[in-house]
C-alpha positions in Angstrom: -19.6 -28.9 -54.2 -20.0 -28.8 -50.4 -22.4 -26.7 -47.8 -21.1 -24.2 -45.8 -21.7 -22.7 -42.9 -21.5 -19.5 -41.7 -23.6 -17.8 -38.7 -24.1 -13.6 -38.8 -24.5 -12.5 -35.3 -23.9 -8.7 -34.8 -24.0 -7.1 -31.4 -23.9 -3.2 -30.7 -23.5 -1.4 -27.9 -23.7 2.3 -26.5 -22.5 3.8 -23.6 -25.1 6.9 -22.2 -25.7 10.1 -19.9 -28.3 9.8 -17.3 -31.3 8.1 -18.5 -33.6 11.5 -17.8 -30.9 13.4 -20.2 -31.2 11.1 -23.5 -33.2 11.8 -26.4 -34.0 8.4 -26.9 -37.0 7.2 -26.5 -38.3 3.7 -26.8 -38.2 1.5 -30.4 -36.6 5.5 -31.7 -36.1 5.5 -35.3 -33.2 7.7 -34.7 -31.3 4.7 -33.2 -28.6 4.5 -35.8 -28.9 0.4 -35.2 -32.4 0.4 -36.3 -32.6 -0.9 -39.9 -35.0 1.5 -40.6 -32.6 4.7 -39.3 -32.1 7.7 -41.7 -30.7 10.7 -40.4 -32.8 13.8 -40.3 -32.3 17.5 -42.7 -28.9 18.2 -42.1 -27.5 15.4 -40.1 -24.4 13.3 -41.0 -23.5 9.8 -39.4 -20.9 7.8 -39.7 -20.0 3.9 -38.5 -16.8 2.7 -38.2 -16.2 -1.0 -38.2 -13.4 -3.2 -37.4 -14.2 -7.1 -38.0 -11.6 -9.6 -37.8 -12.7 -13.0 -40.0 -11.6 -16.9 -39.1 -12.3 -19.1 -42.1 -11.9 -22.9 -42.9 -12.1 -23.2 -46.7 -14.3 -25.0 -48.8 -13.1 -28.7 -50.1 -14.4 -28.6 -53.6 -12.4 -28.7 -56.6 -11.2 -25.1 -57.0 -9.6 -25.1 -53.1 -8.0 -28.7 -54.0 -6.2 -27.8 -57.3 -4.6 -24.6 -55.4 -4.1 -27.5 -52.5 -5.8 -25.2 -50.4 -9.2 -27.6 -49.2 -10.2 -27.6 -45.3 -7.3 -24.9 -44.7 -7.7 -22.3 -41.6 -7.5 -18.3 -42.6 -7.0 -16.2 -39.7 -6.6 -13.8 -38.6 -8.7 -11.9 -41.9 -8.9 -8.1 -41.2 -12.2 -6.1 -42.0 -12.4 -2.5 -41.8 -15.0 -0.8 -43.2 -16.9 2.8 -42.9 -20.2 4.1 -43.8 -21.4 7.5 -44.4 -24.7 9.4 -45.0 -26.2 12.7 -45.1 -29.8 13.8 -44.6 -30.8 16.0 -47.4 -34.4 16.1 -45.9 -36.0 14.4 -43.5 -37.1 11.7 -46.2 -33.9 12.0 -48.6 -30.7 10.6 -47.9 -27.3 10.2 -49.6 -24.6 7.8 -48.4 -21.8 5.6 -49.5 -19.9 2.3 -48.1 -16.4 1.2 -48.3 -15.1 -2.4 -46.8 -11.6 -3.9 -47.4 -9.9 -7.0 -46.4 -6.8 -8.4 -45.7 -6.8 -12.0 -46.0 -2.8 -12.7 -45.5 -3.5 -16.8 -45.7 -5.3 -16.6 -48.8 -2.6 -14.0 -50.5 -5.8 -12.4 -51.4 -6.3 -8.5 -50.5 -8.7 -5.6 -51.5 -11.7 -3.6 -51.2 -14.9 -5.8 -51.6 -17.4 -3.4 -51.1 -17.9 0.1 -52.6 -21.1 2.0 -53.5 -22.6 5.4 -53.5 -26.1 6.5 -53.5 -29.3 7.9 -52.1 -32.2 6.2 -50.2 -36.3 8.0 -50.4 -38.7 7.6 -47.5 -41.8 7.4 -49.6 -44.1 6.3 -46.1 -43.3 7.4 -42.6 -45.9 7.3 -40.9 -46.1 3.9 -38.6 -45.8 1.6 -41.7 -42.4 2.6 -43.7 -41.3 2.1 -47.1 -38.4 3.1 -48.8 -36.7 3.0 -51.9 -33.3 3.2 -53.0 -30.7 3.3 -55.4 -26.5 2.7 -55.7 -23.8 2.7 -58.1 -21.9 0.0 -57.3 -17.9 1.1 -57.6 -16.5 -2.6 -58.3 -14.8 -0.4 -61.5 -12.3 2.2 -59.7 -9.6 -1.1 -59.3 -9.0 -3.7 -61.5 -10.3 -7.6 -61.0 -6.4 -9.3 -60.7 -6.2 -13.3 -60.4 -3.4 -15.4 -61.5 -4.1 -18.9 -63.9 -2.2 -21.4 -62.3 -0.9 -25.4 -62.0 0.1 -26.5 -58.9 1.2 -30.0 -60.1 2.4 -28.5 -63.4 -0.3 -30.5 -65.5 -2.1 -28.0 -67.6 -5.6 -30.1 -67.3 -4.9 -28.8 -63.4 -5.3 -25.2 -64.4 -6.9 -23.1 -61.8 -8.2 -19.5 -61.4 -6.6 -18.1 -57.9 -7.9 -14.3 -57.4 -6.0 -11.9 -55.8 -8.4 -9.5 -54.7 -12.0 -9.0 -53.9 -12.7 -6.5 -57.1 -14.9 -7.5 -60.0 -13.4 -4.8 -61.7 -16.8 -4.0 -63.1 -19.3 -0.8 -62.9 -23.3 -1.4 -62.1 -26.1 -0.4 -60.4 -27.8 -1.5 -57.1 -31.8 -1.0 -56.8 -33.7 -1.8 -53.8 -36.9 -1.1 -51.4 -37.3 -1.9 -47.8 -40.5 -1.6 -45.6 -41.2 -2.2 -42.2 -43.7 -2.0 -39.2 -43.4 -0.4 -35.6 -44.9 -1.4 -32.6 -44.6 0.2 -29.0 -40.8 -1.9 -28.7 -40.6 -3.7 -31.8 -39.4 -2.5 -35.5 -39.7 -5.6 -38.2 -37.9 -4.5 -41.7 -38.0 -6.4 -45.1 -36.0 -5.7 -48.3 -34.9 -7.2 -51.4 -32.0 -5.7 -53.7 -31.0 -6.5 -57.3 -27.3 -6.1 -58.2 -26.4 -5.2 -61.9 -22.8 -5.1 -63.6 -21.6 -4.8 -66.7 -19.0 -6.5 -68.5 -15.6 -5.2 -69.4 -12.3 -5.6 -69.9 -11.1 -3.4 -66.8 -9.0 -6.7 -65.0 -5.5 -8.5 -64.9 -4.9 -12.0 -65.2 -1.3 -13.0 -64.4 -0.4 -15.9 -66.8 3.5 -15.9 -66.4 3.4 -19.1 -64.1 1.8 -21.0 -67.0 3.1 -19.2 -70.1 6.3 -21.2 -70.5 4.7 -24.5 -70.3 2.0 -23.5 -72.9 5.2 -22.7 -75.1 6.5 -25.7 -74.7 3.8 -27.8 -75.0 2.5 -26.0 -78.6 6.2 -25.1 -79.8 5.5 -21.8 -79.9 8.3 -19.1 -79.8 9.7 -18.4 -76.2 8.2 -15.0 -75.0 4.9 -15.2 -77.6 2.6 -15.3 -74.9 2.6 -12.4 -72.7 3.0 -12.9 -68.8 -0.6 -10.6 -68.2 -4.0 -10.9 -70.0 -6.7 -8.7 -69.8 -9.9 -10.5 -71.0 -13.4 -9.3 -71.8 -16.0 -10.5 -68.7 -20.0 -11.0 -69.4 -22.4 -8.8 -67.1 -24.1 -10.2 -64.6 -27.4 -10.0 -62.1 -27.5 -11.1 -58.9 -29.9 -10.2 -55.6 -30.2 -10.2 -52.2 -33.4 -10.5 -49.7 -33.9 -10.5 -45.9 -35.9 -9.4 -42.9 -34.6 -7.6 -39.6 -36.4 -7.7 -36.3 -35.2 -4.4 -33.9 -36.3 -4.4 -29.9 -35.4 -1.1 -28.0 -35.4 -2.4 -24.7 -34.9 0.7 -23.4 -33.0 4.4 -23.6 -29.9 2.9 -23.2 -30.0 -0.7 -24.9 -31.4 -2.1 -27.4 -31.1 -5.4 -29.7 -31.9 -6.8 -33.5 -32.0 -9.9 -35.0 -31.9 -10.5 -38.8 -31.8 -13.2 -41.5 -30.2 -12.2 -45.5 -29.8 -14.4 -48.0 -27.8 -13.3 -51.3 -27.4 -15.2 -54.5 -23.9 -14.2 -56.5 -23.4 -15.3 -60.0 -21.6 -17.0 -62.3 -18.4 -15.1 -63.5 -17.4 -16.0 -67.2 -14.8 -14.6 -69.8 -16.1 -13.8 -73.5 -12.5 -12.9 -75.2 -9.2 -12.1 -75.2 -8.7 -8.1 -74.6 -5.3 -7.7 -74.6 -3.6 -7.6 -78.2 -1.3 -10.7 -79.2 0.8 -10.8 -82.2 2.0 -14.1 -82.8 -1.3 -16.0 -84.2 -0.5 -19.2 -82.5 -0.2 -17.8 -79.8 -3.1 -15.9 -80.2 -4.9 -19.1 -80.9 -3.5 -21.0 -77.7 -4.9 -18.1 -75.9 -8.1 -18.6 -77.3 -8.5 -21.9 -76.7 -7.7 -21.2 -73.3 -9.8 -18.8 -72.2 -13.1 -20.4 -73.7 -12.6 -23.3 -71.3 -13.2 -20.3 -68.7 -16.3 -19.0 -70.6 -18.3 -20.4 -67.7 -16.8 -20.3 -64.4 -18.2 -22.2 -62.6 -18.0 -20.3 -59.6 -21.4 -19.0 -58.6 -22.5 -19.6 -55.4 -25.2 -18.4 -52.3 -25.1 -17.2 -49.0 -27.7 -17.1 -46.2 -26.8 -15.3 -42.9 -28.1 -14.9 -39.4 -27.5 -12.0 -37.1 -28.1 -10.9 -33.6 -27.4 -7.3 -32.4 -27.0 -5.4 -29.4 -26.9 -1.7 -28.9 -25.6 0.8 -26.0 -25.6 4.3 -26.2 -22.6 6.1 -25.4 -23.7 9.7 -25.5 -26.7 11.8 -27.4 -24.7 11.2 -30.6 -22.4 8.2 -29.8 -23.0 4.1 -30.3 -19.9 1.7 -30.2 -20.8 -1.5 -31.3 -19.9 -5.2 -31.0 -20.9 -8.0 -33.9 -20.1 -11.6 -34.6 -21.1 -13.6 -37.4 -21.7 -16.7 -39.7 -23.6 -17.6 -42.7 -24.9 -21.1 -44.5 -23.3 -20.9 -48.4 -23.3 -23.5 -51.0 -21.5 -23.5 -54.6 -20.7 -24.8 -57.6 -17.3 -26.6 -57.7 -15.1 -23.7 -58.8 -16.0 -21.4 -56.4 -13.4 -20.0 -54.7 -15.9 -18.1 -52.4 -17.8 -21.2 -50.3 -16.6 -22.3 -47.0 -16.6 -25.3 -44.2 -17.0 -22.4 -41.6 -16.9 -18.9 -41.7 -17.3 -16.3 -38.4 -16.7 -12.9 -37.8 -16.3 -10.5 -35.0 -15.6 -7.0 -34.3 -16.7 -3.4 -33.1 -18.4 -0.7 -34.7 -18.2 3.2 -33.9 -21.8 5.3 -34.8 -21.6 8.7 -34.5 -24.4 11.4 -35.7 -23.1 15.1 -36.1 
């Protein structure tokens, strides 16, 4: 199990008319960079972000068995888009998508999705909200392969590829926060819910022949995909955001997150096997993966700075890195992480 180290600095910037002609005003809640922004009765905004991610991975025991420890991933692509409308003043919906396309890791999918609605319940110089997501980890299937590298079945490893859970839940969450003449501090915490299923694909044909062999069972009993019940899980998040507007035009932030992620674990064979050896084999198998061993933290640092473009318009600039740490089968810890990119907020 090793630390990690990863630093979240995000910078944003907008481009603007004549100072006189902006609707901005100093430390403005309707700064789509403040953490505290919701768009007013009617209005919809949108950001657009493009990251690109450069990784050294982890050098614990899940990254050796794939023979994978201290390797560099890069270039890893990030898009990702976010969306809200304000049904009042106080009452917002919105939704986030993000996707990545790790090509060094063979690993590629959405990894993050939710929908949902955020309530001001205090606006008036002290803020609180509330808020509420389903989190859409469900609409694609959780796909890894079980694997051996050296061919030595007490080297079996998990090797995901994609960034889906594969699993419905809920996020819940508040968030308050203080403004002064320039200054806007925010807190929140967040609690992640999922529920187990069977909604994933595990790719045993690189594996399936040697089990065959090694428990003379018939050639072809085992089949070359499993899908496998997964336990629920809870996990959470916490942090605190610091936002400056320095003036109309610019403005920065500075914020610190940390985010614990749990322990993944399979319960039983889902998919129906005939051949009761087999069957049994199987069994075995997947109750050396009742526990993981693969939950792991994050804590992440960010700096932002913000332009404005028009009266509706922010493009943005971020780079960051975080601090993680594991257990050994992790496949999520690092040696270094960072990530850059731009960002594109527009209000209609």
């Amino acid at each position: 199990m090793k630390k990690t180290f990863k630093l979240a600095i995000a910078a944003s910037v907008l481009t603007a008319p004549a100072l006189a002609d902006s609707p901005y005003i100093a430390n403005s809640l309707r700064n789509m960079e403040n953490p505290l922004y919701l768009p007013s009765a009617g209005e919809l905004y949108s950001k657009i972000g493009f990251g690109v991610m450069y990784k050294v991975t982890d050098s614990n025991d899940a990254q050796k068995k794939l023979f994978h420890d201290g390797e560099k991933e890069f270039p890893i692509w990030r898009p990702s888009l976010d969306l809200g409308y304000g049904i009042t003043d106080r009452w917002t919906v919105h939704g986030q998508i993000g996707y990545t396309h790790n090509h060094d890791a063979d690993r590629y999918g959405f990894h993050l999705g939710r929908i949902g609605t955020t309530y001001r319940i205090l606006s008036e110089d002290f803020i609180w909200d509330v808020y509420g997501d389903f989190h859409m980890g469900g609409i694609s299937k959780m796909k890894g392969s079980l694997i051996t590298k050296t061919g030595n079945p007490a080297d079996l490893t998990f090797k995901y590829d994609n960034f889906s859970n594969g699993r419905w839940g809920y996020h819940v969450g508040t968030k308050v926060g203080k403004v002064w003449d320039r200054w806007t501090t925010s807190a929140f915490v967040e609690l992640l819910r999922t529920w187990g299923n069977h909604n994933n694909e595990i790719d045993v044909s690189k594996v399936a022949p040697g089990l065959e062999t090694l428990y003379s069972l018939t050639p072809g009993s085992i089949p070359n995909k499993l899908s496998v019940d997964l336990k629920s899980t809870t996990e959470y998040d916490l942090g605190a955001n610091a936002f400056y507007q320095v003036n109309d035009r610019w403005s920065f932030g500075l914020s610190l997150k940390y985010i614990y992620h749990a322990e993944n674990g399979l319960k039983k064979i889902h998919t129906k096997v005939s051949n009761p050896d087999a069957k049994a084999v199987l069994g075995g198998l997947i109750t050396n993966y009742k526990h993981m061993h693969d939950e792991f933290s994050e804590f992440a640092q960010a700096f932002t700075v913000a332009y404005q473009a028009s009266d509706s318009m922010q493009v943005a600039w971020f780079i960051e890195n975080t601090i993680d740490d594991g257990q050994h089968l992790s496949a999520s810890t690092t040696d270094f992480k960072a990530e850059t990119g731009v960002r594109l907020n527009v209000k209609f």
